[in-house]
N, C-alpha and C positions, 0 to 999 in steps of 0.2 A: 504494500500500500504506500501510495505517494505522501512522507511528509513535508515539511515545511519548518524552516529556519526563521529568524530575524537576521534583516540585515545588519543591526549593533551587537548579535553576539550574546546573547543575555535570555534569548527564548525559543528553543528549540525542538524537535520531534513531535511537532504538532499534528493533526488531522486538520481537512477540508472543512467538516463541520465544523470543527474550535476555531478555524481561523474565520470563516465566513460570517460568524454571528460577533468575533471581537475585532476585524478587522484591524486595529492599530497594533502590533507588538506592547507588551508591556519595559521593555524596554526604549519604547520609544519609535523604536526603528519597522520595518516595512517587513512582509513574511514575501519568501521568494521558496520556489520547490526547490529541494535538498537535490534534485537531477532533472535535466531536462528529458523528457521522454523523445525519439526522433521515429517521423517516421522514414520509412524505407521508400525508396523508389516509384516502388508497386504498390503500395499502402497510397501515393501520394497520385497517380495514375489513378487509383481506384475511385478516386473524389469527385473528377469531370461527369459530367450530368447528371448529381446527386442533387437534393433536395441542399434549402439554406440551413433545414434542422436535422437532417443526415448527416451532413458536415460537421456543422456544431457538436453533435454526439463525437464522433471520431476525435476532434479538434481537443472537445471536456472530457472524455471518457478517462481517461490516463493520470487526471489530477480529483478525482474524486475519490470518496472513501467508500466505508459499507452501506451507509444514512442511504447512499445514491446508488444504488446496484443500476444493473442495466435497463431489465424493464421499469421503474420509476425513475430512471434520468431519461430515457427517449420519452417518457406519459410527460412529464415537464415540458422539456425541449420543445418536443409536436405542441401540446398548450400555446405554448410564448409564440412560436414563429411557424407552425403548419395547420394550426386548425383553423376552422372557418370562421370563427368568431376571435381570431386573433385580432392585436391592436394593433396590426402594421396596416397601412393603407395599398401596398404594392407586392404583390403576390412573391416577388424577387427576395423581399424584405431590403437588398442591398443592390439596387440593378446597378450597373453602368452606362454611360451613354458616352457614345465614343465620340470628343469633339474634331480632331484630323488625324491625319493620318496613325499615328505614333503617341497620342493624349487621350488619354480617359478620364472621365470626371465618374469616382464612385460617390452616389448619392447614399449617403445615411438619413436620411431627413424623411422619412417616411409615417415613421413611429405617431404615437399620439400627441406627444410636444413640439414635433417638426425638427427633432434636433438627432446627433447622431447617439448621445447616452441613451438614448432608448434603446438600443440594439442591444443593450448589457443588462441597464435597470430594471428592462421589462421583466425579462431572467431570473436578477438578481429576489424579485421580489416574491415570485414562485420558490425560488431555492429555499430563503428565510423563512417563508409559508411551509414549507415541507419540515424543516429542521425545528423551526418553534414547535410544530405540531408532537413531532419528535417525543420534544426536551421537555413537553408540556412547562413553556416559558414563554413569556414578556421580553421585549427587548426594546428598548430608546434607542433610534437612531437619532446620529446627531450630525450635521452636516456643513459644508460652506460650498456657495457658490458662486461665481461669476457670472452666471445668467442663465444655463442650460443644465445645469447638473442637479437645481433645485427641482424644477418644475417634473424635470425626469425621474428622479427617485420618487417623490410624492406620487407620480401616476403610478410607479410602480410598487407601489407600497398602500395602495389605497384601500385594496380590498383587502392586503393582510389582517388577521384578526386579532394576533399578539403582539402589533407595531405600534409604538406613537414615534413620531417622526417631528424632529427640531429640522429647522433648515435657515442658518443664517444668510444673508446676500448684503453688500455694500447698498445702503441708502444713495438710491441718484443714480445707480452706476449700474445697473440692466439697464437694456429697453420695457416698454412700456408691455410689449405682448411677452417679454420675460418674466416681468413681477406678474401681469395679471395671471397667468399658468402656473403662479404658486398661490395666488393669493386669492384665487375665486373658487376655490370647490369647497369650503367650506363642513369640514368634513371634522370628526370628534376628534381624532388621529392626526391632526395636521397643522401644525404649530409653523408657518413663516414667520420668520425676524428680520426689520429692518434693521441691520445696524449702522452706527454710527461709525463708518470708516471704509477701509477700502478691503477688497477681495483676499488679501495677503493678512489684514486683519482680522478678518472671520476666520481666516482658517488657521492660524496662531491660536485665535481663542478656543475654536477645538480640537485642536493637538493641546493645549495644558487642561481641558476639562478632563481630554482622556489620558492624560499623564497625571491625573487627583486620582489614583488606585483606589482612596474609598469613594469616593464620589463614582468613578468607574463601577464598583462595584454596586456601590449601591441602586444605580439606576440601570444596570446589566445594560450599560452604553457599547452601540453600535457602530459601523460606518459603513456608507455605500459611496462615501467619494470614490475616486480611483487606487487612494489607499489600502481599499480592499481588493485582495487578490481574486475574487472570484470575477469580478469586472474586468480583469487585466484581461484575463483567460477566456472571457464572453467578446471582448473584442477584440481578439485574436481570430477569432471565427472568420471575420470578412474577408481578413488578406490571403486566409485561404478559399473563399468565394472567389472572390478577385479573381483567382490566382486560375484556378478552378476552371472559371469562363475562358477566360483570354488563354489558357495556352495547356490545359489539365494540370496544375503544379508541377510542371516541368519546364518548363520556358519561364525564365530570370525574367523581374520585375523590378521598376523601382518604384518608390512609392514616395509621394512628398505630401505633410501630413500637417495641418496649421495647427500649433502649439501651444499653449498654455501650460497646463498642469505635467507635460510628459509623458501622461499615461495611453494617450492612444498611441504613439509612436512605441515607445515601449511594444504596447500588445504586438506590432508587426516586431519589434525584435525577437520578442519570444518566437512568433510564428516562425523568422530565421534559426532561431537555435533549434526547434523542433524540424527543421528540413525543408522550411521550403525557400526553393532559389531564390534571392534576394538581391538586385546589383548595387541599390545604395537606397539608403533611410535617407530624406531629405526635409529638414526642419524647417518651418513656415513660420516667423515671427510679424508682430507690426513694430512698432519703435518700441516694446517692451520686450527687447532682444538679448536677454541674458543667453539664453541660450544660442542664438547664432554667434555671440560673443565669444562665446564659451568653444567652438567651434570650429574660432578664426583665431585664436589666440590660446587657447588654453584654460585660461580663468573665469571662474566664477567670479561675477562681481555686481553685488546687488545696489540698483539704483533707485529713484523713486519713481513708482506708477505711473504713467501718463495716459490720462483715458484717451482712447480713441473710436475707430468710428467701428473697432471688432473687439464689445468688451468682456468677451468670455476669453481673450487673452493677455487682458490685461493684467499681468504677473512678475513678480521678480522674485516670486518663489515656487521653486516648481518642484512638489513633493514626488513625482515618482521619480525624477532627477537619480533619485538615493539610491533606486535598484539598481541603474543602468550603472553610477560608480561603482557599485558591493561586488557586479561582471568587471568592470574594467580594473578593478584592482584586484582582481585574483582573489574572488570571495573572503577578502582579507578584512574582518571588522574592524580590527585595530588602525587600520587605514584610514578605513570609511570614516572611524568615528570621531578620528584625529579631524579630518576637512571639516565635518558637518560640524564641530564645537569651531572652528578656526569660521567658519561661515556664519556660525550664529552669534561669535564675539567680535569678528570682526568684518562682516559681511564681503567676504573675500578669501577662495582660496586658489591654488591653482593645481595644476598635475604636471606630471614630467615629460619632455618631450616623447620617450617610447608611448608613453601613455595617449598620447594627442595622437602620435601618428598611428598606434594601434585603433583609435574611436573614428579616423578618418577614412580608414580601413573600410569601414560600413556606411558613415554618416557624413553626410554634406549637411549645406543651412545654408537660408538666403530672410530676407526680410523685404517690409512693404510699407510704405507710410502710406498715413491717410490719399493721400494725393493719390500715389499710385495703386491706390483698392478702388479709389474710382473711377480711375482711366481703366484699370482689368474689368471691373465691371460694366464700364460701358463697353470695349475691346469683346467680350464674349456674350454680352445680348447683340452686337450688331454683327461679328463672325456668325455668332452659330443660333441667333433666338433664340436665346436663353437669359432667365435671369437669374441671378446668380446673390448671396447674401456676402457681407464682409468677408467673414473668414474664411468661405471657401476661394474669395476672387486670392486672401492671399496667398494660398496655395498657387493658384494658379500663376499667379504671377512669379513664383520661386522659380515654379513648374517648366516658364516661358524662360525664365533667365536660365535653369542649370542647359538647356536644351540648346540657347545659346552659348555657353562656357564652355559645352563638351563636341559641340558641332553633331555633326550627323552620329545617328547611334541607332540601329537596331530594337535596341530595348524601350519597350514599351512604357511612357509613364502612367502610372494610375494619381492622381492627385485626388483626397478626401474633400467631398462636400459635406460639409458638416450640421450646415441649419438651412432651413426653407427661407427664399427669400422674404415670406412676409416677415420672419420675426423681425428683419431690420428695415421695414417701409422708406423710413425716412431717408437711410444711408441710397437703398437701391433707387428710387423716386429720384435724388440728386443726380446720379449717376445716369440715366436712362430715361428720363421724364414720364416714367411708368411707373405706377402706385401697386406695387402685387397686393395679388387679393391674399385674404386666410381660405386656407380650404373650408371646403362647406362643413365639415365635423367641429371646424373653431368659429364660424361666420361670427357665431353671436358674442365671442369672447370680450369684446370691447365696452358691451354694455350691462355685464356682470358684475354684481357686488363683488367687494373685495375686504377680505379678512385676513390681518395681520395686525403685528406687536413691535413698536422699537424697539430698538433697547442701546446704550451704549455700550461701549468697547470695555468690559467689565466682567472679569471672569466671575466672579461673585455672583453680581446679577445675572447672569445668563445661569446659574449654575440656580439661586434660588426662582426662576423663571422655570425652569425644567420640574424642579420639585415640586413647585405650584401645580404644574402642568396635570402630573402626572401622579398628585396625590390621590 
């Protein structure tokens, strides 16, 4: 049976179950599986014209425990993304749309929230359903988001029966169809918080609610950020779809993937360590570019957030970062835990040159300012009639430049769509002088009550906020 480490060293030989319902390490640090599973050739041949929840079983199969045997993880699976009253809007669940020759736009944005965390949360929320039932247990999830990770956990957590769900987001700093997707369903279970600060602040404030061990314990606290490993693993599924259509996972891909948190790029790493060809990981920043920094030079180096016009990447801390060093240092904790203290005392570390040129090995990065997400966004409604939302034009636009850098190339690029154009109206309307509609499932979402709580940047009060909540 597959277990599971912490990346700091401190928590180890865990099961899928344990990790999935605690998400964070109690040391701190991030669970990763103690071996990667690969598959073989023939295993990877076997994939092309499977089902999107066929795949997913082969893809999960390998990192589950006993909780999840065979036939109750395909009754899941088929649930989430094969039966007829699934909450995906496109039978594909992750279609592609090929824009020229040699560029693919894989669309995630199908899900109930328009966004690509649906592809995981939906999952994620069936798994916790199956395993509460289990543990006959309660769990608090507790959450931060920059605009899509909220509204996506809460659908996915809606009809759970042992869940209440916290979900912080920066006050001012969603869009408007972002907060109202967290803040209108109105439901017993479903606590959105505005807070007072920005996106790197919610999520500092729950990384220390769930580093208060009694506090942890006491409200048997959750996470379905990308922190938790079961989500890493659920979108890992698509770049083997991808991978799948275009070529039956034997024909090399690269993938350029717009950034935030790490954690979708991540999942296609994993997908490379488990076997499937991969020519380069390609990271998609806007001007909150640590990570393409990080890149081109080596160093992390955190600076202060600048909102822009794509602010679900609005980040200078990017938690699943943590896995991808714990690989690039030779599963070495004492390494890892060295940077990430040198990073939290002094917001800056860096690595060695082998180190850089072994991460370059796989990984490129480009970036986009506002400017140029709105020329890509008008650039591919008037190429291909399409509209296209922030973060995915800045993929695109990486997409248009590595294509440029490297000249003619064979290999296929797949670049992530990651939200529907309505959720960002006002950016895509600038850009294109066309107002996207909401699908007809969200028409009325505009003129929905909305129900939520501030609260300041206060671990205290969020912490007797929860108690309140959940007495």
């Amino acid at each position: 049976m597959m277990t599971y480490s912490s990346t700091r060293g401190g928590d180890s030989g865990k099961t899928f179950s344990e990790i999935l319902l605690s998400g964070l390490a109690k040391d701190g640090g991030l669970f990763l599986p103690d071996e990667w599973p690969v598959f073989t050739k023939d295993q990877l041949a076997s994939m092309a014209g499977k089902s999107y929840a066929e795949i997913a079983f082969d893809v999960i199969s390998p990192y589950v425990d006993d909780h999840f045997d065979a036939p109750r993880l395909k009754a899941i699976l088929d649930k989430t993304y094969g039966a007829a009253d699934t909450r995906f809007h496109h039978k594909a669940i992750t279609p592609l749309r090929q824009l020229d020759q040699n560029l693919w736009s894989l669309e995630l944005y199908h899900g109930p929230t328009m966004a690509f965390k649906d592809v995981a949360l939906q999952l994620l929320g069936h798994l916790f359903d199956a395993a509460l039932e289990d543990k006959g247990e309660r769990v608090t999830i507790l959450g931060a988001t920059s605009g899509d990770t909220g509204s996506a956990a809460i659908e996915g957590c809606l009809a759970c029966k042992n869940v209440d769900i916290f979900i912080l987001f920066p006050d001012g700093r969603v869009s408007d169809v972002q907060r109202r997707q967290m803040t209108t369903l109105n439901a017993p279970n479903v606590h959105p918080i505005a807070l007072n600060g920005t996106f790197d602040d919610c999520q500092n404030l729950v990384k220390a609610a769930f580093n208060d061990h009694d506090f942890r314990a006491a409200q048997n606290l959750s996470a379905v950020n990308s922190i938790n490993w079961a989500r890493i693993i659920a979108q890992t599924v698509y770049y083997f779809v991808a991978s799948a259509a275009l070529g039956g996972c034997e024909r090399p891909l690269s993938f350029v993937v717009p950034t935030g948190n790490f954690g979708n790029i991540f999942a296609a790493y994993v997908a490379m360590k488990m076997g499937l060809p991969i020519e380069k990981l390609i990271v998609a920043t806007n001007s909150n570019d640590i990570l393409t920094r990080f890149f081109e030079n080596g160093a992390m180096e955190k600076g202060e957030v600048t909102p822009t016009l794509a602010p679900s990447m609005d980040i200078q801390i990017s938690s699943n970062f943590e896995r991808y060093l714990f690989e690039l240092f030779g599963r070495d904790s004492g390494v890892l835990n060295k940077a990430m203290a040198d990073f939290a005392d002094k917001g800056h570390f860096e690595v060695t040159k082998d180190q850089l040129d072994q991460a370059l090995t796989l990984f490129d990065a480009g970036r986009a300012s506002d400017a140029e997400t709105l020329e890509t966004i008008a650039r591919i409604h008037r190429e291909a009639d399409l509209l296209m939302d922030p973060h995915s034009a800045i993929g695109l636009k990486v997409a248009y430049g590595q294509r440029d850098k490297n000249g003619a190339n064979d290999v296929p690029i797949v670049s992530l769509a990651c939200a529907h154009p309505a959720k960002f109206p006002d950016a895509v309307e600038k850009a294109t002088g066309v107002h996207p509609a909401l699908p007809n499932f969200l028409a009325d979402l505009m003129g929905r009550d909305e129900h939520m709580d501030k609260l300041d940047n206060n671990l205290v009060s969020l912490q007797d906020y929860i108690k309140q909540k959940t007495s």
